[in-house]
N, C-alpha and C positions, 0 to 999 in steps of 0.2 A: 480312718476314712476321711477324716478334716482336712486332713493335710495332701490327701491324692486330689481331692473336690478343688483346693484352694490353688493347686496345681495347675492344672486344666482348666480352671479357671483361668487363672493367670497366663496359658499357653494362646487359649483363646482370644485371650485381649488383647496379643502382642500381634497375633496373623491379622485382626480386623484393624483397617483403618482406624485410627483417633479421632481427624478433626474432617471438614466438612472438604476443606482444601486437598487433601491429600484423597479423599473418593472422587475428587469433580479431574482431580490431577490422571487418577486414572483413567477413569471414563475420558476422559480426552486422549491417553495414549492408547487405549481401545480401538478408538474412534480413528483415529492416524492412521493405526497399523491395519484397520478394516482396509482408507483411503487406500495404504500403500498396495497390499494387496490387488486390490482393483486394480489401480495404475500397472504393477506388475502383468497381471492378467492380458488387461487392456493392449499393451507393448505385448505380450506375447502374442497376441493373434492377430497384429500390425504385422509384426515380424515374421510369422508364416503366412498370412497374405498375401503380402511383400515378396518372400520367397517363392512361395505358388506363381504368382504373375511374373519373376522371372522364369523361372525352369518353362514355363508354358511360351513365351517369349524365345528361349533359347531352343525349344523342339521346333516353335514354327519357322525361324529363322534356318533352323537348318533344314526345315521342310520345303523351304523357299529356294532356297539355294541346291537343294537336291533337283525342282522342278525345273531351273534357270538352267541346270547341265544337261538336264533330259532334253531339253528344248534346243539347244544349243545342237547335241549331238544328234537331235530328231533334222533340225535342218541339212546337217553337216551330209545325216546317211541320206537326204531326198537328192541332192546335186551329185551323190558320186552314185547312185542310183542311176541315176541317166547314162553315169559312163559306162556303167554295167549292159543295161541297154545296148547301148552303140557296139558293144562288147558283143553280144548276141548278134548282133544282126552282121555283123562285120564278118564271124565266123559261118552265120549261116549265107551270105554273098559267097566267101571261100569257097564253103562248099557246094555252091550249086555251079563256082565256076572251074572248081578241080571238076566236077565229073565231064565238063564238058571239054579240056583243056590238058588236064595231068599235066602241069608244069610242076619243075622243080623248084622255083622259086617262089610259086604259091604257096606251095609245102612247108617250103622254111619260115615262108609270113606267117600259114595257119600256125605251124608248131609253136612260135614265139607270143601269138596271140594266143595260144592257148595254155601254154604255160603262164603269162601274166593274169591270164581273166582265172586260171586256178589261184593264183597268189592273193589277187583281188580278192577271190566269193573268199577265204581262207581268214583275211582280214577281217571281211567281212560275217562271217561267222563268228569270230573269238569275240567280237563287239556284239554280240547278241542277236545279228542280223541274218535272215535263212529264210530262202525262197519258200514260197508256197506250194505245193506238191500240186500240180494243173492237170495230173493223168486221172481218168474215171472220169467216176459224175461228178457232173458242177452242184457247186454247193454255193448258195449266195452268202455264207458268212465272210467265206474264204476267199471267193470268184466274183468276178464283175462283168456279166454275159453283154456282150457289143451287139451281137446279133445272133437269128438263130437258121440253121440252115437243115435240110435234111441230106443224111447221108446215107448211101449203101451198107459201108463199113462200121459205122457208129450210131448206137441205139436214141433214143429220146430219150432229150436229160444228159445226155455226156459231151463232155468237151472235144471239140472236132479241132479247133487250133486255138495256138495259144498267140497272141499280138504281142504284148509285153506283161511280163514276169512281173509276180507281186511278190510282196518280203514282209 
């Protein structure tokens, strides 16, 4: 049993520091690898900050740029909008001047104005764009009433003419 005791003794006296230098040595590299740590820490939640404010940065910039083309294309559809317009009304002159005329070269005008103003709304549909439906009742979400008139044929509350077409 002398010699297991003297053993373990001796085991133990090799694992513990000796001098006073060699515990203050540790404790200081302790103390370091706490510092490093930190620092590590510290830079990593720099570094996903950093990252957060960009990716946040990259969505608004392309939220920006999404709003810049919608804008772009919202003007683009108000100016050929009018020529839609003129489009309507050009065909409804046609036809109030075929009924009283039957010419043949009306004919041939309306048909080409009517195949264009189809090519037209056609375009103008694949881009998102589509009249507003003006038959029934007026609805003020949809409709924008000019004035109100009474009529024989049409109830209260329903659209009796349409002026120009909304989209």
């Amino acid at each position: 049993e002398t010699e297991l005791e003297e053993k373990v003794e001796t085991e133990v006296e090799v694992e513990t520091p000796e001098t006073e230098e060699e515990k203050q040595s540790e404790e200081e590299g302790v103390d370091e690898l706490s510092q490093l740590k930190a620092l590590v820490t510290e830079w990593e939640d720099k570094y996903l900050r950093t990252h957060a404010d960009f990716e946040n940065s990259k969505r608004l910039l392309a939220k920006d740029k999404a709003a810049a083309v919608s804008y772009a294309n919202e003007s683009f559809a108000n100016d050929i909008l009018s020529v839609v317009d003129s489009f309507d009304s050009a065909l409804a002159m046609i036809d109030a001047t075929e009924e009283q005329e039957g010419s043949e070269v009306i004919e041939k005008i309306k048909e080409g104005l009517n195949l264009t103003y189809a090519q037209l709304t056609k375009v103008l549909e694949k881009n998102g764009i589509k009249a507003v439906d003006c038959d029934g009742e007026m609805n003020p979400e949809f409709h924008q009433a000019i004035m109100q008139v009474e009529s024989e044929e049409k109830e209260a509350g329903e659209i009796v003419q349409v002026l120009q077409k909304g989209y």
